[in-house]
N, C-alpha and C positions, 0 to 999 in steps of 0.2 A: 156562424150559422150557415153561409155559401159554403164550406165542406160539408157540414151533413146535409144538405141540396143536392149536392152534387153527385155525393156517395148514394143517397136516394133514387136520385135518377136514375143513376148504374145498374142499381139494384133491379128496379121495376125495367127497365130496359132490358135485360137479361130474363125475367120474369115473363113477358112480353115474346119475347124470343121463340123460348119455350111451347106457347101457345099451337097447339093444332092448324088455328084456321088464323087469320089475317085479320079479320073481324075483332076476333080474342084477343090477339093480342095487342091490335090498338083499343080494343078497349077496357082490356087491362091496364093501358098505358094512361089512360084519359080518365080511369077513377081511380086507379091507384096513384098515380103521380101529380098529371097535372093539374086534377081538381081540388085535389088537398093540397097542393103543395102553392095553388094561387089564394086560397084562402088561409094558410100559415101567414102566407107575406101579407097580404090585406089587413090580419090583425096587427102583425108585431109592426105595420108601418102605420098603426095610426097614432101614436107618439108623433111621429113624425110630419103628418100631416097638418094633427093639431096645431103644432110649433111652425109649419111654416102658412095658416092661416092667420093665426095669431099676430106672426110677423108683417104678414101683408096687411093685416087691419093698422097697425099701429102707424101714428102721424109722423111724418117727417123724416120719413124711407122714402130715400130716393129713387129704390127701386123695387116693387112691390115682390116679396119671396125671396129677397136674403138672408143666410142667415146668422143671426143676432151676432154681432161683432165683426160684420165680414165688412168693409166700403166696395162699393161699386166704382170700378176706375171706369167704364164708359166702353172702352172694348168690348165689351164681351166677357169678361173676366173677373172674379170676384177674387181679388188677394186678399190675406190678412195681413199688411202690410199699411193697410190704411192708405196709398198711393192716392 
């Protein structure tokens, strides 16, 4: 899904370009691009979210927002490795 993001933003960036005035073309940029393209992500990450709510409610996580299967070594660092 970050290539066609990315190819997206090429697009309306050149689209934008284009534009006459300065005005136009940031705000070509800002309802063609950036506004759809922060509510694409807002949905396709609320999978994501849920599961790491989920994860933070559940007892005996040592540290609230891992996720499922990962141990927390205490650095900083989440391996799967179980360390």
């Amino acid at each position: 899904m970050w290539i066609v993001a990315i190819a997206w933003i090429y697009v309306v960036v050149l689209m934008a370009a284009t534009e006459p005035t300065a005005v136009g073309g940031v705000m070509t940029f800002l309802f063609y691009c950036a506004l759809p393209l922060s509510i694409l992500f807002y949905i396709t990450g609320a999978r994501r979210r849920r599961l790491r709510r989920q994860t933070a409610q559940r007892p005996g996580d040592r540290k609230a927002g891992n996720a499922p299967g990962r141990e927390w070594d205490g650095d900083g660092a989440a391996d799967g490795d179980g360390d």
